[in-house]
C-alpha positions as CSV (number, residue, x, y, z in Angstrom):
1,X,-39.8,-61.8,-12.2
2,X,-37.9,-60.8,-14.8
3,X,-35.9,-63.1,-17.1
4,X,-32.8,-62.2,-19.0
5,X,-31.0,-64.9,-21.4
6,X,-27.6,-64.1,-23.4
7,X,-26.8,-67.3,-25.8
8,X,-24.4,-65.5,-27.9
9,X,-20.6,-67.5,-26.7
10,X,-20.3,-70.6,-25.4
11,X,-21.0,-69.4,-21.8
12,X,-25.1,-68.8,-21.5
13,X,-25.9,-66.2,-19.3
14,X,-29.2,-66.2,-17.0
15,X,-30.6,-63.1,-15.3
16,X,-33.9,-63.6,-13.3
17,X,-34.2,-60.3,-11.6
18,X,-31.1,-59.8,-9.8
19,X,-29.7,-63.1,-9.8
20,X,-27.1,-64.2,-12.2
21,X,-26.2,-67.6,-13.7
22,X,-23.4,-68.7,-15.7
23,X,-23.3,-71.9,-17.2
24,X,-21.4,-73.7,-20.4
25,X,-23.4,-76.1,-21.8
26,X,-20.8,-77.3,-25.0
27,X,-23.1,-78.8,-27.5
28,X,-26.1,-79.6,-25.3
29,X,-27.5,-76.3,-25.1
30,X,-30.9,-77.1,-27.3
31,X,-31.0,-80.0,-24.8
32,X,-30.6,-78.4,-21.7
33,X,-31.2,-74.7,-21.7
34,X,-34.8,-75.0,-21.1
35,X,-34.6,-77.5,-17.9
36,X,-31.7,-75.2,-16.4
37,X,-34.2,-72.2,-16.8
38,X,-36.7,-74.0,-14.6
39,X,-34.2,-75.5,-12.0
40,X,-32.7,-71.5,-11.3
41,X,-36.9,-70.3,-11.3
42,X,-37.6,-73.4,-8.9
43,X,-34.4,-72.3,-6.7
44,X,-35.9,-68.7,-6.2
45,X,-39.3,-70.2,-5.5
46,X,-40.6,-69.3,-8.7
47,X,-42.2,-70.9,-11.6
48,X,-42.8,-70.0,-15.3
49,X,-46.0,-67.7,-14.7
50,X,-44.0,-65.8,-12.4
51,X,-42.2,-64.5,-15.3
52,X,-43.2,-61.0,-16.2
53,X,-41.1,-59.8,-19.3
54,X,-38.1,-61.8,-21.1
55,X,-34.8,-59.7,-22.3
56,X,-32.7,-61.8,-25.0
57,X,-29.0,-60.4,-26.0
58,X,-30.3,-61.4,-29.9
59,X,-26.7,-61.0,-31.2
60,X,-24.2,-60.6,-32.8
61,X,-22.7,-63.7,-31.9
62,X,-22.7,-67.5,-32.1
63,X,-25.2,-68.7,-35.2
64,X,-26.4,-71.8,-33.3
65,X,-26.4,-70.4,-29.4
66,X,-28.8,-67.6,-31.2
67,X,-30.8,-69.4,-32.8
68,X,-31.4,-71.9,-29.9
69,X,-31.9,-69.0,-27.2
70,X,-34.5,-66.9,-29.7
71,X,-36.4,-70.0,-30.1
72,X,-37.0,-70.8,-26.2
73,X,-37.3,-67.0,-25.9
74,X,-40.1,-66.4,-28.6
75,X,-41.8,-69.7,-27.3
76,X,-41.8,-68.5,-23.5
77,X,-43.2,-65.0,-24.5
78,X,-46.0,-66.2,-26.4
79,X,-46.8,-69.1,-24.5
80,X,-46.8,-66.7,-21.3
81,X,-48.4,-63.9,-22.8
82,X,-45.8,-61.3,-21.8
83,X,-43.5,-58.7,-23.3
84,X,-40.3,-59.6,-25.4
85,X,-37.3,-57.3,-25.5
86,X,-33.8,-57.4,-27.4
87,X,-30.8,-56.2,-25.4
88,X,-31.3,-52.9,-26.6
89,X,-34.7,-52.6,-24.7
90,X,-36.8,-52.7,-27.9
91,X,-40.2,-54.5,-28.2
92,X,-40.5,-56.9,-30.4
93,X,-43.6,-59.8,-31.2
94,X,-40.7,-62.0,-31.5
95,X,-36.7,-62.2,-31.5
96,X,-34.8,-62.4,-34.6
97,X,-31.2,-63.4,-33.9
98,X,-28.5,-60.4,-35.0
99,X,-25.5,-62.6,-36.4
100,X,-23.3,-59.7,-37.5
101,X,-22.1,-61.6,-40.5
102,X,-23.8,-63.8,-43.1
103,X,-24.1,-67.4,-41.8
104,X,-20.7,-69.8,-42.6
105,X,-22.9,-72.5,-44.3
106,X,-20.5,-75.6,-45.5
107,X,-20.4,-77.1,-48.5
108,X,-22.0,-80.5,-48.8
109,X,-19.8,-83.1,-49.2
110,X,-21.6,-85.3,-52.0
């Protein structure tokens, strides 16, 4: 099965094969992306070592959603021994998140 993650808005987008879930998870996505993952496999009788390849939209877009969804995406691939693509269909070892611009970092306050 294939496995397709976009992170980039605030609307996370889940392919597995053919079937497509939207979900908005606010500011819970770090804690919740990975459980929603396994409820969608779980729905299409499938579990993680069903997975077969991963394809992550690495950007540009939201600095957080990014960086969350290349972390769960490296993880996966190397944990589950199989290939890792950006949206571009490129190969990589792991996903490094495309921002588009440099990273707004605030000041510190003290």
């Amino acid at each position: 099965m294939k496995l397709y993650l976009d992170t980039s808005t605030t609307e996370t987008i889940l392919k597995l094969d053919d079937q497509e879930y939207h979900q908005n998870f606010g500011h819970n996505l770090a804690e919740k992306l990975l459980d929603f993952i396994h409820q969608k496999l779980q729905e299409n009788n499938q579990d993680w070592h069903d997975l077969t390849e991963i394809t992550f939209m690495s950007g540009p877009g939201s600095f957080t959603g990014l960086r969350i969804g290349a972390s769960i995406v490296n993880t996966l691939a190397h944990e589950l021994n199989i290939p890792l693509y950006d949206h571009h269909n490129k190969k990589h070892p792991i996903i490094l998140p495309e921002y588009g611009h440099p990273a707004n970092i605030s000041q510190p306050k003290k």
